[in-house]
MIDOSE-1310 file (N, C-alpha, C; in nm, 2 decimals, decimal comma, always signed):
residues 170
xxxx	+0,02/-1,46/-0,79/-0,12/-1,47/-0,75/-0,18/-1,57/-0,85; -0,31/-1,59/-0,83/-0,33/-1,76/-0,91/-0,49/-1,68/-0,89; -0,53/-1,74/-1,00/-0,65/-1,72/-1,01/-0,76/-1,87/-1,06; -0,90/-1,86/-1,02/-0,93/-1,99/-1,07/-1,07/-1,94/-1,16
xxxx	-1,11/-1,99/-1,26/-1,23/-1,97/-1,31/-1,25/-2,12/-1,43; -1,40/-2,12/-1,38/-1,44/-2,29/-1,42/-1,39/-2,39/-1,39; -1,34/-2,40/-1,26/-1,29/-2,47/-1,22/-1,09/-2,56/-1,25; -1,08/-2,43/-1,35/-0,93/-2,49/-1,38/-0,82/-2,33/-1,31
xxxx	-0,73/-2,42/-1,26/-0,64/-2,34/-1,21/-0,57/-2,22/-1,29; -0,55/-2,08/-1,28/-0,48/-2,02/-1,38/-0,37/-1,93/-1,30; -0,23/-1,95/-1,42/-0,11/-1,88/-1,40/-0,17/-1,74/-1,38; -0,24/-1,61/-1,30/-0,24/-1,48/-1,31/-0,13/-1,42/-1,40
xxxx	-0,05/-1,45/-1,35/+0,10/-1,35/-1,38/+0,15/-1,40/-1,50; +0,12/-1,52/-1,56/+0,18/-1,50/-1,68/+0,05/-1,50/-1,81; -0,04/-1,53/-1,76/-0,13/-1,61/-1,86/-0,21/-1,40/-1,90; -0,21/-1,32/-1,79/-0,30/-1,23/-1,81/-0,19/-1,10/-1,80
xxxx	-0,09/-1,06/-1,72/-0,03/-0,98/-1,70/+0,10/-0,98/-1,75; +0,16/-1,08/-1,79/+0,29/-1,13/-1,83/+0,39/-1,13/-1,72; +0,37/-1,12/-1,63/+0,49/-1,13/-1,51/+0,61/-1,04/-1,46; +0,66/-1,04/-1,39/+0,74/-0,92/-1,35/+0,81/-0,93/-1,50
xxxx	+0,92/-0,77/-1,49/+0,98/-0,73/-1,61/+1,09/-0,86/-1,58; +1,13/-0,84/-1,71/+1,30/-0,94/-1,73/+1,42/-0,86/-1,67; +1,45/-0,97/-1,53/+1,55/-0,90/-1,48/+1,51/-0,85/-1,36; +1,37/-0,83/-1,32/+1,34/-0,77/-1,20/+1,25/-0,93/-1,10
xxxx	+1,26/-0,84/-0,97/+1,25/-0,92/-0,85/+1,08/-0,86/-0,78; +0,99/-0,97/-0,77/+0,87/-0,94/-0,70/+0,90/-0,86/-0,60; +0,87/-0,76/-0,55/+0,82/-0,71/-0,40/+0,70/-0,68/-0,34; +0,61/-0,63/-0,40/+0,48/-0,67/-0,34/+0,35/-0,64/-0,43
xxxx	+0,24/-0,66/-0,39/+0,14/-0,67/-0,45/+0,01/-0,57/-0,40; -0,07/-0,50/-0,45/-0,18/-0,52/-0,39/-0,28/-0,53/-0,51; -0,37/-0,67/-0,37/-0,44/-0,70/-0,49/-0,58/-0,66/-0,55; -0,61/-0,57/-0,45/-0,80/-0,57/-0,47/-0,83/-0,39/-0,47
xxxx	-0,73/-0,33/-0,52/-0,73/-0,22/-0,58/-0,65/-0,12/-0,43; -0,66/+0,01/-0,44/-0,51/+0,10/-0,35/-0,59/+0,08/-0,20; -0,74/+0,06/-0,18/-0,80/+0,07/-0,05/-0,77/-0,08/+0,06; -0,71/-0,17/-0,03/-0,69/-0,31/+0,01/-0,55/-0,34/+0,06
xxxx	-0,52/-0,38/+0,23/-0,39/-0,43/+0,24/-0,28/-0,44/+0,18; -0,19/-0,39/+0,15/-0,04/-0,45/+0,04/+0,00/-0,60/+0,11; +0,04/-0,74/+0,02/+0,06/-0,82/+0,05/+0,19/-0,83/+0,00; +0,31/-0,90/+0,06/+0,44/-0,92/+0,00/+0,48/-1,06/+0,00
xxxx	+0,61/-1,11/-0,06/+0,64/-1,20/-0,15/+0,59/-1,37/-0,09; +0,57/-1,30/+0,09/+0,54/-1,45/+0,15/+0,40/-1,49/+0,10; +0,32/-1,41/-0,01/+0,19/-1,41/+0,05/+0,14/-1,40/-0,13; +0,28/-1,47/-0,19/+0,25/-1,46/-0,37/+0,18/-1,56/-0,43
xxxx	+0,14/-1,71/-0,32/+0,09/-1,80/-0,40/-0,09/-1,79/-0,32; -0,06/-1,71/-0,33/-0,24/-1,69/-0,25/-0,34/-1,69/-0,36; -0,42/-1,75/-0,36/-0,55/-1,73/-0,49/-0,63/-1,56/-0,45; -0,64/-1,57/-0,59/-0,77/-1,45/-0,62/-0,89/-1,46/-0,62
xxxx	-0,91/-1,47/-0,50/-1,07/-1,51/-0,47/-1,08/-1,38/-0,29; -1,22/-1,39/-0,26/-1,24/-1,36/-0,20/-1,20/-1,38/-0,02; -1,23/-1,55/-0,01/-1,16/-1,63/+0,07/-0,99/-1,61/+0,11; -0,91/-1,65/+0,00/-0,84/-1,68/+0,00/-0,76/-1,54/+0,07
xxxx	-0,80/-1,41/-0,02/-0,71/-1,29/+0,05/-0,75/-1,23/+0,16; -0,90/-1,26/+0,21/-0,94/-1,23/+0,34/-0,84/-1,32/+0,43; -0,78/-1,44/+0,40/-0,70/-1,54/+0,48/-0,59/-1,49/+0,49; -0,53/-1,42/+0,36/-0,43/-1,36/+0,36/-0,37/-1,24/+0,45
xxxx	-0,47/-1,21/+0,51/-0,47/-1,05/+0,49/-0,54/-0,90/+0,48; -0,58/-0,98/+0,32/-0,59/-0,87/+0,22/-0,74/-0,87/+0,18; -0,77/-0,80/+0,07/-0,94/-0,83/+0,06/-0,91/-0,79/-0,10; -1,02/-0,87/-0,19/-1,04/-0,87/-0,32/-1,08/-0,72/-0,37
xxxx	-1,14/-0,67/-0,31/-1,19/-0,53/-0,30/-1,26/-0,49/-0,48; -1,18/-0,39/-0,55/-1,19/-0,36/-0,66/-1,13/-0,47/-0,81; -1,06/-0,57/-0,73/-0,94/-0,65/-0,77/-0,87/-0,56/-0,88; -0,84/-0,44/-0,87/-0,72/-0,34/-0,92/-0,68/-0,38/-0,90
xxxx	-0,52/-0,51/-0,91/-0,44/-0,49/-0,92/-0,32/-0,46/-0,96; -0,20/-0,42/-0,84/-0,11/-0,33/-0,83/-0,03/-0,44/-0,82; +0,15/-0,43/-0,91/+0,24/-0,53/-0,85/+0,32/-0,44/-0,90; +0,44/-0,46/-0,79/+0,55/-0,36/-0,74/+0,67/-0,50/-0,74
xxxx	+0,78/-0,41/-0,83/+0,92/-0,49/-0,84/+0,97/-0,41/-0,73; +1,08/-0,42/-0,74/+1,22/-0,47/-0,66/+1,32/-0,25/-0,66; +1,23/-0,24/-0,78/+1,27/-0,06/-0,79/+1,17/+0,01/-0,75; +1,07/-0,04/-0,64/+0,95/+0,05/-0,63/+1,01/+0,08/-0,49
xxxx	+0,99/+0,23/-0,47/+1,00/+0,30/-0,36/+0,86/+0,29/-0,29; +0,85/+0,19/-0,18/+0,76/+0,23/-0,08/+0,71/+0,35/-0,05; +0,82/+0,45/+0,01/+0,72/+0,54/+0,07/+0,69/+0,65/-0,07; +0,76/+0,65/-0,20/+0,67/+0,69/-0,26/+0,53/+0,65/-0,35
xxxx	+0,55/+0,49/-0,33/+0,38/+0,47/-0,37/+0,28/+0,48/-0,26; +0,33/+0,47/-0,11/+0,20/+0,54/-0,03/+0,22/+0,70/-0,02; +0,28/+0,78/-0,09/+0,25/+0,94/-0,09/+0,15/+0,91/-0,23; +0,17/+0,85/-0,35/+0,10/+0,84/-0,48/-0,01/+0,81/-0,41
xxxx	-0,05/+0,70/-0,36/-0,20/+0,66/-0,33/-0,25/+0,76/-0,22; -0,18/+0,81/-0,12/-0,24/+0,86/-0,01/-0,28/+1,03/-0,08; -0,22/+1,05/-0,16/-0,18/+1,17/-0,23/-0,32/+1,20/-0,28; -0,43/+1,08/-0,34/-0,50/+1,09/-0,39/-0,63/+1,09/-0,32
xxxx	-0,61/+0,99/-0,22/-0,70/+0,99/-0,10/-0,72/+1,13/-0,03; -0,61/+1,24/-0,02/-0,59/+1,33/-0,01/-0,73/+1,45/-0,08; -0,68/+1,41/-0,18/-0,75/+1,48/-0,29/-0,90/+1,46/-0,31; -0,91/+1,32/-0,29/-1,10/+1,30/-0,31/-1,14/+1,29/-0,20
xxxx	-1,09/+1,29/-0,04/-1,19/+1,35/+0,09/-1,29/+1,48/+0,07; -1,42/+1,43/+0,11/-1,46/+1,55/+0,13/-1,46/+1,63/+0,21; -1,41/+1,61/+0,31/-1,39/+1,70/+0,39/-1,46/+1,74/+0,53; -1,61/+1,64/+0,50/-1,69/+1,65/+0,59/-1,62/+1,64/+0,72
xxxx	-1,55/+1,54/+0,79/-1,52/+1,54/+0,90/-1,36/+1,53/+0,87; -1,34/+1,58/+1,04/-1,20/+1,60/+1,05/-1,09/+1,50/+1,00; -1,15/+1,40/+1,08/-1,03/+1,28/+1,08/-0,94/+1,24/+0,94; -1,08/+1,24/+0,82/-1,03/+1,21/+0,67/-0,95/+1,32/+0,63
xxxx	-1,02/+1,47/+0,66/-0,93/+1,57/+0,61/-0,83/+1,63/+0,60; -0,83/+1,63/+0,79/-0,72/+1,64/+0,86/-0,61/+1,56/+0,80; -0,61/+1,44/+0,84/-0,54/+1,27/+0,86/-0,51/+1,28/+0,73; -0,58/+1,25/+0,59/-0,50/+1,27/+0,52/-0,40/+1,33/+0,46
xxxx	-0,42/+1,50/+0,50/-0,36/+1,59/+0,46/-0,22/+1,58/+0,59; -0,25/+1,46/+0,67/-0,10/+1,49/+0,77/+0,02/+1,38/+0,69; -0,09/+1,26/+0,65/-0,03/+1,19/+0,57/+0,07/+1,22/+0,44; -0,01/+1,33/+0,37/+0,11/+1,37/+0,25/+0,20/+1,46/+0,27
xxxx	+0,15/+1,53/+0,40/+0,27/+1,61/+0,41/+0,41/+1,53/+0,51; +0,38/+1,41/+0,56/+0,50/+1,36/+0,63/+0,53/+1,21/+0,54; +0,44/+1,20/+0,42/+0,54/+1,07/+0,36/+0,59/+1,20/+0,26; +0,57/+1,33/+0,21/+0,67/+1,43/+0,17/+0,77/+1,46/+0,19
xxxx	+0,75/+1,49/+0,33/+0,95/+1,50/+0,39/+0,97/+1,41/+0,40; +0,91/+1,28/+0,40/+1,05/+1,17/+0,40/+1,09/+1,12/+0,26; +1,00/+1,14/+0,14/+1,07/+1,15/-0,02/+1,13/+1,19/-0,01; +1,16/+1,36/+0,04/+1,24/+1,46/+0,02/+1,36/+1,45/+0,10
xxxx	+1,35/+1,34/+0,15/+1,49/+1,33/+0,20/+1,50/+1,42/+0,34; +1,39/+1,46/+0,43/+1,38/+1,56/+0,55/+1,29/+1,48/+0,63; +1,32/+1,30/+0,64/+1,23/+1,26/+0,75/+1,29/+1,27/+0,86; +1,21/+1,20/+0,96/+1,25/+1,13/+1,08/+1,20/+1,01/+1,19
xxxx	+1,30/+0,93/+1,18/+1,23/+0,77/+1,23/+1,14/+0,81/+1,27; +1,10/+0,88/+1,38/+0,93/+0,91/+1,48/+0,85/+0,94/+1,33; +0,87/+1,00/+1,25/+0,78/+1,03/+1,17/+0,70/+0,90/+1,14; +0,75/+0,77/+1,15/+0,67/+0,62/+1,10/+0,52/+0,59/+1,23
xxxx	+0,60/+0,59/+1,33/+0,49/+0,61/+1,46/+0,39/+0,74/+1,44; +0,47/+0,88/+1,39/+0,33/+0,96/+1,36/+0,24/+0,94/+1,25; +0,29/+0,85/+1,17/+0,21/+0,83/+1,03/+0,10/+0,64/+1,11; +0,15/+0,61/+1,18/+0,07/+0,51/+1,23/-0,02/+0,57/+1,32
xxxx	-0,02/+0,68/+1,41/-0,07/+0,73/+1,47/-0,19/+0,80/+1,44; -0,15/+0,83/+1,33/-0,24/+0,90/+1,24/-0,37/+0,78/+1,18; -0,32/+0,69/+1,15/-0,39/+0,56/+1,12/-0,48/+0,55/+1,22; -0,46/+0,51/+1,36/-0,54/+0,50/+1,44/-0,66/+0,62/+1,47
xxxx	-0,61/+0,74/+1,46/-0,67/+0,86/+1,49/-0,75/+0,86/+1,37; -0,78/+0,80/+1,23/-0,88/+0,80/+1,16/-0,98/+0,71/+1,15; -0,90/+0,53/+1,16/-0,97/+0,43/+1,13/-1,04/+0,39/+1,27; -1,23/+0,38/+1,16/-1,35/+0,38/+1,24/-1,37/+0,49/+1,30
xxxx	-1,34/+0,63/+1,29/-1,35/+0,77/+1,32/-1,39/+0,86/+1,23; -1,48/+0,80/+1,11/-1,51/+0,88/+0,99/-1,65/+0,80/+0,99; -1,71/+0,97/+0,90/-1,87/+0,92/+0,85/-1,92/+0,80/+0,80; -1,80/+0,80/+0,69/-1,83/+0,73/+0,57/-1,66/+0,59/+0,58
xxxx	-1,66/+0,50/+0,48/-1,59/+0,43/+0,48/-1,45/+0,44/+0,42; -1,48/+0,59/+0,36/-1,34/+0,67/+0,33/-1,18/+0,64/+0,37; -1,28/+0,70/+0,49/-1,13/+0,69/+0,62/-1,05/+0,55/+0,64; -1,14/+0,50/+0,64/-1,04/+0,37/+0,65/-1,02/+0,29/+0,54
xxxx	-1,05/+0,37/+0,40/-1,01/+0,32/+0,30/-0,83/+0,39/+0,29; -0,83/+0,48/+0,34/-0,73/+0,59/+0,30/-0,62/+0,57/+0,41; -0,66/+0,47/+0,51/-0,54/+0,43/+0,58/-0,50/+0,30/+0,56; -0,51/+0,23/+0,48/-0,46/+0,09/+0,43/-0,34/+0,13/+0,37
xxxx	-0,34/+0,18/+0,26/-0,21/+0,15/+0,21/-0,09/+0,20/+0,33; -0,10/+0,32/+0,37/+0,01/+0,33/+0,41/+0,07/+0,23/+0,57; -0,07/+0,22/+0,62/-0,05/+0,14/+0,76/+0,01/-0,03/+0,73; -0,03/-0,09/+0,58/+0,01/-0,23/+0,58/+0,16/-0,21/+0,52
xxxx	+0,15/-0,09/+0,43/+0,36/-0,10/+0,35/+0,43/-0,08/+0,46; +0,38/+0,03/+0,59/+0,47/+0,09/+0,67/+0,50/-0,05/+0,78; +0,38/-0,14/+0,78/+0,44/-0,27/+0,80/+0,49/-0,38/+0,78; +0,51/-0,36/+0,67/+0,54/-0,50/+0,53/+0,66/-0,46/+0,50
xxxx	+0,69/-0,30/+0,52/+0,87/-0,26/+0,45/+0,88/-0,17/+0,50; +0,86/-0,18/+0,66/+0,95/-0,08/+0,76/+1,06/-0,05/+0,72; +1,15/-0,13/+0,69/+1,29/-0,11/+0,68/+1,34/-0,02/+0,59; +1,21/-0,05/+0,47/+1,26/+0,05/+0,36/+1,26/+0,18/+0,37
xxxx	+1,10/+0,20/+0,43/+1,07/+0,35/+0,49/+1,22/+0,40/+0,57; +1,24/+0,33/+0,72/+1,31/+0,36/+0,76/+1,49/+0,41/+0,70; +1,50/+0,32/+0,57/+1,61/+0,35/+0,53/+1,64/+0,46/+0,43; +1,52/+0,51/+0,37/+1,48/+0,67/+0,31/+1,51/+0,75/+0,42
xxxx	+1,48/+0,72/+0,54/+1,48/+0,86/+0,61/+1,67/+0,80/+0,67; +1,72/+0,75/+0,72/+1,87/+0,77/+0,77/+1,92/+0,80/+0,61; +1,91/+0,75/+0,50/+2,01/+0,79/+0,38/+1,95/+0,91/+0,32; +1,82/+0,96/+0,36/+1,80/+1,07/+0,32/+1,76/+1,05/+0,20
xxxx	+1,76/+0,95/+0,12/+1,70/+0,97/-0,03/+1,62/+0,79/-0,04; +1,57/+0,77/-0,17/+1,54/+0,66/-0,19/+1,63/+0,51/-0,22; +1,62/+0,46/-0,14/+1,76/+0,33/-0,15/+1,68/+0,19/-0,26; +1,51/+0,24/-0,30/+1,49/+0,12/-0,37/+1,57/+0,06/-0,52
xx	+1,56/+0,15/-0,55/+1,67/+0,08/-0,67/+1,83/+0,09/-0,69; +1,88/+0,10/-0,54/+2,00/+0,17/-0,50/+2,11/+0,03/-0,51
């Protein structure tokens, strides 16, 4: 990711963050904190600006960001983030409370090695059944992460659940 300020171009990743570890491989990013789209490797030379990740995708949001090598288990950094989303709903309406609480309990069994393919479609389903169905802008904060990894690295998710364990750093 690239960033610009005063008008001169800047390396993000090496000049501020130092760049992936030695020896490891980009897999994705998210750039505008855990409520913002995950963007992956097609989507690395994108600037840090507001423009640019709305183009992308993604949105500048909190500009938290998150960058994930080549050993990050997908479905366990959307149980980490959703885990939390979990945790700070209030509860007022169903959709956030419910929905996220369906969320950690089915990216759980598929950590644990007790998923099943359909589980991806019920965790998308679940997406739909919250976002723009909450009071507040919660809800559809709390379905990003998992709705854009579950489509940026289907394969991965999907390959947790047939091998039953995590295959990211495998």
């Amino acid at each position: 990711m690239s960033g610009a300020g005063s008008g001169q171009v800047v390396d993000v990743d090496v000049d501020f963050a130092g760049g992936i570890r030695d020896g490891h491989q980009f897999k994705a990013v998210i750039p505008g904190g855990s409520s913002v789209p995950v963007l992956d490797e097609s989507k690395l030379d994108v600037g840090m600006d507001f423009e640019s990740l709305q183009q992308a995708g993604s949105l500048l949001g909190s500009a938290g960001v998150i960058v994930m090598d080549e050993t990050t288990c997908m479905v366990s950094a959307a149980l980490n983030l959703l885990h939390f989303y979990w945790h700070e709903s209030c509860g007022k309406c169903t959709p956030c409370r419910e929905g996220t609480g369906w969320f950690v309990k089915t990216l759980h069994r598929i950590e644990e090695g007790h998923g099943r393919l359909e589980d991806l479609d019920l965790l998308l389903d679940v997406v739909d059944n919250i976002r723009g169905k909450t009071f507040c802008p919660f809800g559809d904060a709390a379905v990003t992460p998992v709705d854009s990894m579950i489509k940026l690295f289907r394969d991965d998710f999907e390959q947790h659940i047939v091998k039953r364990r995590c295959v990211a750093a495998a």
